[in-house]
C-alpha positions in Angstrom: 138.0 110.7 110.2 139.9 113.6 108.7 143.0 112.3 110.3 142.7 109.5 109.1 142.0 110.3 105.4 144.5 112.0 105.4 147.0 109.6 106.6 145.5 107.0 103.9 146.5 109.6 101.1 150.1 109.7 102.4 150.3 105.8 102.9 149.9 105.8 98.8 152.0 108.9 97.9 154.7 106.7 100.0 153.3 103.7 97.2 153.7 105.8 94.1 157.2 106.9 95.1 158.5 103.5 95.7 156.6 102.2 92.4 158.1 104.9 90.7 154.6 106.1 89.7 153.2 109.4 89.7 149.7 109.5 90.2 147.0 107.0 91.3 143.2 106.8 89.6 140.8 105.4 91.8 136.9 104.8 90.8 133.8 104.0 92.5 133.7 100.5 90.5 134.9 97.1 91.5 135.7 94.3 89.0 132.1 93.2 88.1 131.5 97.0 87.3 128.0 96.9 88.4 125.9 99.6 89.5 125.9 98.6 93.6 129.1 98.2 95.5 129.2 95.6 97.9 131.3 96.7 101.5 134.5 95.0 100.6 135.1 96.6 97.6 134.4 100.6 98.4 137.5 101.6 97.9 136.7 105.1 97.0 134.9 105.4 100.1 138.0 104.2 102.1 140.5 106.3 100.4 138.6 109.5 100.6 135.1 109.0 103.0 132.7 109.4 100.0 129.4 107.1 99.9 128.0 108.6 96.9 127.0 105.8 94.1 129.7 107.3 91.6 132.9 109.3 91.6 136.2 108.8 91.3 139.9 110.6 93.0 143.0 110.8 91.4 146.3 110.8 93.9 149.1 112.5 92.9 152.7 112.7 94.9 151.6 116.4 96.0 148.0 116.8 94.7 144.7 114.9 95.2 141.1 115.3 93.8 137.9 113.7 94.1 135.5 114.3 91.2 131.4 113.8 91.8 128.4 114.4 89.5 126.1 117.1 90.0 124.2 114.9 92.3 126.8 114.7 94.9 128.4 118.4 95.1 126.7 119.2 98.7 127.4 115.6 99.9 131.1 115.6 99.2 131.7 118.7 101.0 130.1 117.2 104.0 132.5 113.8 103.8 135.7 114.5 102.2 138.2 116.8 104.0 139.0 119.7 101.9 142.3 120.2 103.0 143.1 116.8 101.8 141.0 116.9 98.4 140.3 119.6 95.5 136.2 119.2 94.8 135.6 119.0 90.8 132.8 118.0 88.6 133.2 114.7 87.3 131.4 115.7 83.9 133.0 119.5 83.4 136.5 118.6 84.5 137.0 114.6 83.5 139.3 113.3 86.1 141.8 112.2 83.2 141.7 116.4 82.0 142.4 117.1 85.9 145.5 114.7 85.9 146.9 116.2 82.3 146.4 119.7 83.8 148.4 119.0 86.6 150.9 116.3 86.0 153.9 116.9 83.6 154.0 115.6 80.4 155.1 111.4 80.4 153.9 111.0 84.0 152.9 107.5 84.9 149.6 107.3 86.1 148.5 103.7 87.9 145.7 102.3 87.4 143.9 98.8 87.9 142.9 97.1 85.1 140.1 95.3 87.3 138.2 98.6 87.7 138.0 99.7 84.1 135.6 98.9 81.4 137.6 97.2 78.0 136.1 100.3 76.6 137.4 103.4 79.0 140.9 101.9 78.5 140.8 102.2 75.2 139.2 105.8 75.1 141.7 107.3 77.0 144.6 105.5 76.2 143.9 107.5 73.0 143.3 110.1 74.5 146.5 110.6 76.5 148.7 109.4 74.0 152.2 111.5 74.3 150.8 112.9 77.3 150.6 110.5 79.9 151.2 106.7 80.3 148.3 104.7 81.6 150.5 101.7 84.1 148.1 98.8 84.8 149.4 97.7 88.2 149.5 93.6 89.4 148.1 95.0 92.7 146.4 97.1 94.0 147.7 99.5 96.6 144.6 100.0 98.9 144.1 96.0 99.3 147.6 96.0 100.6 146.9 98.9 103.0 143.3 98.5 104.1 144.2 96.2 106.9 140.5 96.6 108.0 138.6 95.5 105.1 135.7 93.9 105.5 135.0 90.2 104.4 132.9 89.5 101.6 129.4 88.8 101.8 129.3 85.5 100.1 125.6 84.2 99.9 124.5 80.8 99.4 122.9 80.6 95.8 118.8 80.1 95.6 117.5 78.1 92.7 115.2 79.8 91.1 112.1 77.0 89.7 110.1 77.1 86.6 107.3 78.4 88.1 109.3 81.8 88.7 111.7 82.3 86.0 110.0 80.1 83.1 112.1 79.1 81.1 115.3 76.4 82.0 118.7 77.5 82.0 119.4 74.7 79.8 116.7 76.3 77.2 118.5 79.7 77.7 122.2 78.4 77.5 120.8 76.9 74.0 119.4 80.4 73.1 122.5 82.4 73.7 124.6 79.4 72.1 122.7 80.3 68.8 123.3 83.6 68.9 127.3 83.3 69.3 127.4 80.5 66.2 125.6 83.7 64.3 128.0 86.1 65.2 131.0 83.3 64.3 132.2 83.5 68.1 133.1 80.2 70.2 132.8 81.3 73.3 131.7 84.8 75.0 132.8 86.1 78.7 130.0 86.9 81.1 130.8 89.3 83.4 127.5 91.3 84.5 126.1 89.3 87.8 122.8 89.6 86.5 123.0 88.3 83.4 125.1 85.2 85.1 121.9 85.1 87.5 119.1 85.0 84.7 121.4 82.4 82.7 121.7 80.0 85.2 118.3 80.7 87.2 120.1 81.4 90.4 119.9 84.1 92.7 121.8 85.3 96.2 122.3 87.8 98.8 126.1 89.3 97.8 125.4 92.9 97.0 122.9 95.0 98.7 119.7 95.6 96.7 120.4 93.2 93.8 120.0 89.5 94.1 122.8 88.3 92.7 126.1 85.9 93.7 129.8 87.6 93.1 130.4 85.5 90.2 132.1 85.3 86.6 131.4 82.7 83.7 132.2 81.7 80.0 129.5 80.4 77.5 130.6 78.2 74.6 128.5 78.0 71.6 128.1 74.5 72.6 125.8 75.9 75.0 128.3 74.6 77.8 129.5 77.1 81.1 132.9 77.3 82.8 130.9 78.8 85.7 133.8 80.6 88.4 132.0 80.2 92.5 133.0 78.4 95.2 130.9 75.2 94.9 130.8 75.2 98.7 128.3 78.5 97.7 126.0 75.6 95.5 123.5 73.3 97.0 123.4 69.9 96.1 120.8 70.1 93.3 122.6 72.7 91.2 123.6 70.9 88.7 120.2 68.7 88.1 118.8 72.3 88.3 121.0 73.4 85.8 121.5 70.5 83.0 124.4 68.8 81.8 127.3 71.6 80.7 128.1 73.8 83.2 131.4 72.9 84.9 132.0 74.5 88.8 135.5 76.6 89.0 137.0 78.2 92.0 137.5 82.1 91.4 140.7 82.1 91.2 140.9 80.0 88.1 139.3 82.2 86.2 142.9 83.4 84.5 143.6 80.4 83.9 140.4 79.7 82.1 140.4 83.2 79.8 144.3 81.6 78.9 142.7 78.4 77.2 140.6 80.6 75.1 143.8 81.3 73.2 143.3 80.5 69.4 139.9 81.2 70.1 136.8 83.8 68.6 135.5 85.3 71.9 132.8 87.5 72.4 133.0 90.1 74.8 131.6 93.4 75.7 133.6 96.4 76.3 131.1 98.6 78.0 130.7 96.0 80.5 133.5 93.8 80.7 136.2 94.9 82.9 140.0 95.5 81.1 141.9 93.1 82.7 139.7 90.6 81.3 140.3 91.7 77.9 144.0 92.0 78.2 144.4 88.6 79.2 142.3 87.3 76.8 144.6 88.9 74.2 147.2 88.2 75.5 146.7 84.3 75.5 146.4 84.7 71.2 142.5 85.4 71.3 140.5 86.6 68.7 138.1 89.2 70.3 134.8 90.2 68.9 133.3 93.3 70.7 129.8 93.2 71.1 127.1 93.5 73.5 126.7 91.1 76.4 124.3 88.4 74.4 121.9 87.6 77.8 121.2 91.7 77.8 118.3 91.6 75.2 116.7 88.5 76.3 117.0 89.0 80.0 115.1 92.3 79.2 112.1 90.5 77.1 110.2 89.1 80.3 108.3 85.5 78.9 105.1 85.3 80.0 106.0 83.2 83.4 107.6 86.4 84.2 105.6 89.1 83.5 102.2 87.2 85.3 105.2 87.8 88.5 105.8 91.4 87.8 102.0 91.9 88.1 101.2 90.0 91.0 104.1 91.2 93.2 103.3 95.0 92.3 100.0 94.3 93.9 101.1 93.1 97.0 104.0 96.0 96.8 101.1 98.4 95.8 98.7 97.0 99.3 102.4 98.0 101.5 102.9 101.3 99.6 98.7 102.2 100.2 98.8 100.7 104.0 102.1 103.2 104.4 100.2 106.8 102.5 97.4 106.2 104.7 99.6 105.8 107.9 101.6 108.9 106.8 98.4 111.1 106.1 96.9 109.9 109.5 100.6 111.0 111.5 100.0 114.8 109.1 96.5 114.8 110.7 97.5 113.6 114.1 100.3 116.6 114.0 103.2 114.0 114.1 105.3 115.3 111.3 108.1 112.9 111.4 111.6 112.9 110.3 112.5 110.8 106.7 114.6 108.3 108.4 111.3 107.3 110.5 109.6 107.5 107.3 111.9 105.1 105.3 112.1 102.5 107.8 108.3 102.4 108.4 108.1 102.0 104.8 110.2 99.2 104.7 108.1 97.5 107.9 104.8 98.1 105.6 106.6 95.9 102.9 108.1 93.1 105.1 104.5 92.4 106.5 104.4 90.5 103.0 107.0 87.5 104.0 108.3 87.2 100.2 109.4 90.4 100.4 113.8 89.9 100.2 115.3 93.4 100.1 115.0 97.0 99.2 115.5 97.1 95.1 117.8 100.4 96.0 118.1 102.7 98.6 114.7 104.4 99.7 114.7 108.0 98.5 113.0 109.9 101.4 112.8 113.3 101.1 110.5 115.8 103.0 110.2 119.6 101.9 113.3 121.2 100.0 115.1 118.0 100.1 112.6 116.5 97.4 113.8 119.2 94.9 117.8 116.8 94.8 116.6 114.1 92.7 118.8 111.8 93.5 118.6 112.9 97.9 119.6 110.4 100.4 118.7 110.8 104.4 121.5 108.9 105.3 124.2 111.0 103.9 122.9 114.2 106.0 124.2 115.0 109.2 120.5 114.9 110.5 117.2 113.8 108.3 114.6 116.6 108.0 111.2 116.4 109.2 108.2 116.7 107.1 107.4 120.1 106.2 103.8 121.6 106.0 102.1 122.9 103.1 104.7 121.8 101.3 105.3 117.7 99.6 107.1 114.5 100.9 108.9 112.9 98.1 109.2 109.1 98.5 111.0 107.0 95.8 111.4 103.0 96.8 111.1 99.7 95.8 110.9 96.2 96.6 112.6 93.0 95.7 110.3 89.5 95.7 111.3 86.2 94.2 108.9 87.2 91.0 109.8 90.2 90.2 111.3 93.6 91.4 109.4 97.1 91.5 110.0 100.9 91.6 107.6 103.5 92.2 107.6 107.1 93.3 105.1 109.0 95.0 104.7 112.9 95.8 102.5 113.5 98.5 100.8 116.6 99.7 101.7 117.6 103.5 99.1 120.0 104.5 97.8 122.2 101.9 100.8 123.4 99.2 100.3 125.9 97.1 99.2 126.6 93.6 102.9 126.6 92.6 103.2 123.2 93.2 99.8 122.1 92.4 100.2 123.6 88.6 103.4 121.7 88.1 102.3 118.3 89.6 99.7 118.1 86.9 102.0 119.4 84.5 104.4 116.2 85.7 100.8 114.1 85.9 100.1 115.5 82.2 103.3 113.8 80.7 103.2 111.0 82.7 99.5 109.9 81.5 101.1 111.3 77.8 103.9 108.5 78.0 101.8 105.2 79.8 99.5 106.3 77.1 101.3 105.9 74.0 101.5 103.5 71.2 104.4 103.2 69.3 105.3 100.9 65.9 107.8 98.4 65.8 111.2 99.7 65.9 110.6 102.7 68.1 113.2 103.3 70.8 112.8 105.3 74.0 114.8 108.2 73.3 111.8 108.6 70.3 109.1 108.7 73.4 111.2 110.5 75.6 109.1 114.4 74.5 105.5 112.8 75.4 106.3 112.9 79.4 108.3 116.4 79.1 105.6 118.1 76.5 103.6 119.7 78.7 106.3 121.5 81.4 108.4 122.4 78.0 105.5 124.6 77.2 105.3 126.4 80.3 109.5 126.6 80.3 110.0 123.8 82.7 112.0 120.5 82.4 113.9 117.7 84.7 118.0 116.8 84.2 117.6 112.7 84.3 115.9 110.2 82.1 111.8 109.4 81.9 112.6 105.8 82.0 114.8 102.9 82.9 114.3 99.2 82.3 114.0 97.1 85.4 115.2 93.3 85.8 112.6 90.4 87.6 113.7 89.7 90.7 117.0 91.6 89.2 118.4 94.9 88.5 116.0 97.7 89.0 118.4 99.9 86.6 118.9 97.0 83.8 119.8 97.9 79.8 119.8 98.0 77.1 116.4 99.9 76.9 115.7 103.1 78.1 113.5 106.4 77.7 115.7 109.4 77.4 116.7 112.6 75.7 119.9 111.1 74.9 120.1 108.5 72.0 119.4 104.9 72.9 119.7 102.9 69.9 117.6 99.7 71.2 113.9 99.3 69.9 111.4 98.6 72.3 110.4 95.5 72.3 107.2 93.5 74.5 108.0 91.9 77.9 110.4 95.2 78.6 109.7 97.0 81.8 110.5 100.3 82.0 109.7 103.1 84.6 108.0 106.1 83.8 108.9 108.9 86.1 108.8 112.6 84.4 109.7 114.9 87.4 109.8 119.1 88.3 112.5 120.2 90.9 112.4 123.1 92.3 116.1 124.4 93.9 115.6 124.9 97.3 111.5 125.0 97.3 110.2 121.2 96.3 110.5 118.2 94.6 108.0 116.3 92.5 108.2 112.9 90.8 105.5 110.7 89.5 106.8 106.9 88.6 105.0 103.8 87.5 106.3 100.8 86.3 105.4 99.6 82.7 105.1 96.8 80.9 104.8 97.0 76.8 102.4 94.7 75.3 101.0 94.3 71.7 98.1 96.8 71.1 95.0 95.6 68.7 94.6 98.6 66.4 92.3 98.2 63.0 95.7 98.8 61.0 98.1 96.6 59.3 101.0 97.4 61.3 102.2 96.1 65.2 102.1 98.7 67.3 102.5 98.5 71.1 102.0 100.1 74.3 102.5 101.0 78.0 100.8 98.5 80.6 100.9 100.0 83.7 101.8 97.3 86.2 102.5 100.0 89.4 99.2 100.3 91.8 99.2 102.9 94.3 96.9 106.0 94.4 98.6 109.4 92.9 98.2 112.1 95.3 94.5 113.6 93.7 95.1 116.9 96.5 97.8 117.8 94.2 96.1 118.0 90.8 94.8 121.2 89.2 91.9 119.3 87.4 91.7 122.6 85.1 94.7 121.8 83.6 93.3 118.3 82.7 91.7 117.3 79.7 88.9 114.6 79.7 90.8 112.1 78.0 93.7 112.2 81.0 91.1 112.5 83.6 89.5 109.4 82.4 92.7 107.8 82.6 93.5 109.0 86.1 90.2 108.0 87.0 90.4 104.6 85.7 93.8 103.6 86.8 92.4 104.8 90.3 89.6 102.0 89.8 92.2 99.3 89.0 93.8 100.1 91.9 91.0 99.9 94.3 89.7 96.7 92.3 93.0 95.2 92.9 94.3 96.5 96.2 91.1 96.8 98.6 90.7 92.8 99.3 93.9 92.9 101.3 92.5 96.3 103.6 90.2 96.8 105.8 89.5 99.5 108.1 90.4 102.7 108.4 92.9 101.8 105.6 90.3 100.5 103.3 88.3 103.4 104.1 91.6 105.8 103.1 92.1 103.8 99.8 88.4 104.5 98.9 89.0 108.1 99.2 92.4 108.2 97.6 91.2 106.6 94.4 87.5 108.1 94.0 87.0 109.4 90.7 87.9 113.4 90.0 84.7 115.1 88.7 85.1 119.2 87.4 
C-alpha cells in the first residue's frame, strides 16, 4: 500500500506542475459536508490510506502532510507511510499554518470549492491575504486519477407516512416558507441531506449509518422545491406523497438552477453550505443572506408523533442491548473472554433479531481493557482487536437506526472484579450523569449553561473528560444533529422541548481504562408550583447501568433513588420481551441498591 501511496502523491505533484499550482489541500469532506463519507467520495483516504472520520493533507511539489485530531495520532501512524507524509496536529498546527510555513510567499494553493464550507473560504481567504492565493480548481485532480473509484451507492428513496414522521411535507414546506418571508429571503439552498430528508419525509440507504438520499434542493417562500435526484431514485407515489410544489431535477442541473436565482434574496448557510454553491450563486447577481439552515431548529423539536417513536424504539433497542450484557456476562463466567470484533458483531445480531432494525446509527465503539481509555477507539482500525481484559471494564458505545427513531447509548461493564480505582470514578461519572438527567432548567437555557452538572463531581476530585456531555440526535436521522448541544464550549441555542440530546459524562484513563455512561434524553415541560416554564431531562435510553461498578458510599439518597428507579422502569419496560436465563439476568441487573 505504501507503494502505492506513494505513487498517488507523485501522480499530483506531476498535476500541480502542469497547472502551474503549487500545493494541493485535500479534506476529509465531500460536497454535502456531512459528518459520514460515503465510499466514493474518500478521497482523503485514497490519497494518503487514512480512515479516520476527520483530517485533512496538504500536497506540495516537494512536501506533503496529513493533519489528524488528537483522536487519530496512533491510527495515522499505523496507515499513512511516513516516508511519504509529515504527521501534525490538525488543531496545534492548522493545515493552512503548515502550508504558509513552508511554501513561499504568493504560492498558489488549489483547492475545491465543492469541499469547503461558504464559511472556511472566507476565514482563510482573510487569513492568507498577501501570503498565499487560494485557486478554486474546475476539477478535481484525484477524480481524474482514481481510475478505481467506486460507484455510488444510490438508494431508492422510502416514503416515510404520517404515522412515523407526523407532520406532511406539504405542512413543513409551509413552515419553513414562513420563516424565509420573515427573514425577506425568496428562496434558501438546502444542502444538509438530513434536513432535505425531514422536509420532504423521505429516507434512503446512500451513506452508511444515516438514512439519507445524496441529494440537493431549493425552497421558495412559496413553499415550492426545485428538488435535484434522479427521479428513476423516486417511486411512483412521490409526488402524491409530497403535495403539489416540488419539481424533480437531475443532479446535474443544479448549476443551472442556483443561475436562475440571479436577482434574487437567497438564504443560505455558510457553516453548512459548501463554497462552490455560494460562488455561483453570486456570481449569477444574487443577493445572499447568511443564516442558519431554516429546517435545523424544527427538525430538532420532535412533534409528538415523533417522540412516542423515540420511546418505543429505545425499548426494543434497550431488550437487544439487555439480551447482549447478559450474553457477555455469561461468556466472562464461562471463561470465553472474547475479542471486540466478536463482541461488535454479536451486538449487531442482538439488534437485527428486531426486523425494523435498518443500520448501525455509527460505527460500534468496542473497546475492551486500555482501549476504553481512547474515546473515540475503533477495532477496525487496529492491526488486531483485543480481547476482553479481566478485572478491568469493556467499553461498548453503539446505536441503532429504526424507521421511528434513532438511538445512542453507552455502557461500561465490569469484567471480572476491577478495582477501587475504577469503581470510585464510575460513580463519580454516575454522579454527574444522574446531576444532568436530573436537572431543570428555565426557558432560554442552553447546554453549554448545563454542561458543569455532569462534570461537578470528578472536577472536585481533579478529574475531567476532553469532548462534550451531549449531542442532539435526529429520528430516524443523524445521531450527531445541531444546533443543540451540551458542552463547555459556547452553544448559543436554547433548549427547547422535543430536543434529544445524549448525556454521556465520561473518565479516561491513558493506558489503564475507559468509562462512559450515556443515555438518551428527551426535554419535556416540568409542572413546578412557580410561575415560570421550566423543563427537564426525560430519559428515554433503557438498559441496566453496570451496579458492580458503583461505590454506593459515594452516593447520596436522592441519586440512589434515582438509580434505583430508573432500574425499575427498565425492568417494567424491558422484561415482557425476556424470558429465561435473560429475564432472570435483567432481574438481577436492575434490583434496587440498598447501603
Amino acid at each position: 500500500m505504501q507503494a502505492v501511496i506513494s505513487q498517488r502523491i507523485e501522480q499530483i505533484r506531476q498535476w500541480l506542475v502542469n497547472n502551474q499550482l503549487d500545493a494541493l489541500l485535500i479534506p476529509h469532506e465531500d460536497e454535502y459536508l456531512g459528518e459520514y463519507i460515503p465510499a466514493h467520495n474518500e478521497r482523503l483516504l485514497w490519497a494518503t490510506g487514512f480512515t479516520g472520520s476527520a483530517g485533512m493533507a496538504v500536497i506540495t511539489r516537494d512536501k506533503a502532510a496529513v493533519f489528524v485530531d488528537g483522536r487519530y495520532v496512533v491510527q495515522v501512524r499505523k496507515q499513512v507511510p511516513g516516508d511519504v507524509f509529515e504527521y501534525r496536529h490538525l488543531i496545534e498546527e492548522p493545515p493552512v499554518q503548515w502550508a504558509q510555513d513552508n511554501l513561499a510567499a504568493g504560492s498558489k494553493v488549489a483547492i475545491d470549492a465543492r469541499l469547503h464550507s461558504g464559511a472556511w473560504l472566507t476565514r482563510t481567504t482573510e487569513s492568507l491575504a498577501g501570503a498565499l492565493e487560494l485557486v478554486c480548481i474546475e476539477q478535481n485532480p484525484i477524480e481524474m486519477l482514481w481510475h478505481d473509484r467506486p460507484a455510488a451507492t444510490l438508494s431508492n428513496a422510502k416514503l416515510m407516512g404520517l404515522d412515523f414522521v407526523g407532520q406532511s411535507s406539504a405542512d413543513k414546506r409551509s413552515e419553513i416558507a414562513e420563516k424565509l418571508t420573515n427573514l425577506k429571503a425568496e428562496a434558501a439552498l438546502l444542502t444538509q441531506v438530513d434536513s432535505i430528508a425531514w422536509l420532504l419525509n423521505v429516507r434512503g440507504s446512500d451513506v452508511p449509518s444515516l438514512p439519507v438520499l445524496l441529494s440537493t434542493a431549493i425552497i421558495h417562500a412559496d413553499a415550492s422545491v426545485d428538488f435535484y435526484i434522479d427521479p428513476a431514485r423516486l417511486p411512483e407515489e412521490f409526488a402524491s406523497h409530497v403535495g403539489d410544489g416540488v419539481r424533480i431535477h437531475q443532479p446535474d442541473a443544479l448549476e443551472t438552477g442556483l443561475q436562475a436565482l440571479g436577482g434574487k434574496q437567497v438564504l443560505i448557510d455558510p457553516a453548512t453550505s459548501n463554497a462552490w454553491a455560494g460562488q455561483t450563486l453570486h456570481a449569477a447577481g444574487a443577493n445572499l443572506i447568511e443564516a442558519a439552515d431554516p429546517c435545523l431548529l424544527p427538525k430538532a423539536q420532535k412533534n409528538s408523533t415523533e417522540m412516542a417513536g423515540m420511546k418505543a424504539c429505545h425499548i426494543r433497542d434497550g431488550v437487544a442491548v439487555s439480551k447482549y450484557l447478559a450474553w457477555v456476562d455469561a461468556q466472562v463466567a464461562a471463561g470465553n473472554l472474547l475479542d471486540e470484533g466478536t463482541l461488535s458483531d454479536k451486538l449487531w445480531q442482538f439488534r437485527i433479531q428486531d426486523t425494523s432494525c435498518t443500520d448501525v446509527s455509527f460505527d460500534t465503539i468496542s473497546a475492551a481493557g486500555s482501549n476504553a481509555a481512547m474515546c473515540h477507539y475503533n477495532h477496525l482500525n487496529q492491526p488486531e482487536p483485543s480481547v476482553l481484559e479481566m478485572d478491568n471494564v469493556y467499553l461498548v458505545d453503539s446505536g441503532g437506526q429504526y424507521p421511528d427513531g434513532t438511538t445512542d447509548i453507552t455502557r461500561t461493564i465490569a469484567i471480572g472484579q476491577p478495582g477501587d480505582e475504577v469503581k470510585h470514578t464510575f460513580t463519580l461519572v454516575l454522579k454527574g450523569h444522574i446531576a444532568l438527567a436530573s436537572a431543570r432548567f428555565p426557558k432560554g437555557t442552553t447546554g453549554s449553561q448545563l454542561d458543569a452538572l455532569a462534570r461537578q463531581h470528578l472536577w472536585a476530585n481533579g478529574f475531567d473528560y476532553d469532548h462534550g456531555t451531549g449531542h442532539g440526535v435526529g429520528h430516524f436521522l443523524s445521531v450527531h444533529e445541531g444546533p443543540q448541544r451540551i458542552a463547555k464550549n459556547y452553544n448559543p441555542t436554547a433548549l427547547l422541548p422535543g430536543m434529544v440530546l445524549s448525556n454521556e459524562p465520561g473518565y479516561y484513563r491513558a493506558d489503564a481504562f475507559g468509562i462512559r455512561i450515556e443515555n438518551l434524553e428527551l426535554i419535556v415541560e416540568v409542572e413546578t408550583q412557580g410561575d415560570m416554564t421550566v423543563m427537564g431531562f426525560e430519559s428515554l435510553t433503557r438498559a441496566p447501568i453496570d451496579r458492580r461498578l458503583i461505590d454506593l458510599s459515594l452516593l447520596n439518597d436522592v441519586e440512589l433513588a434515582w438509580l434505583n428507579n430508573y432500574h425499575h422502569t427498565v425492568f417494567t419496560v424491558i422484561s415482557p420481551s425476556l424470558e429465561g436465563d435473560e429475564l432472570a439476568w435483567l432481574a438481577q441487573a436492575t434490583a434496587p441498591l440498598k447501603r
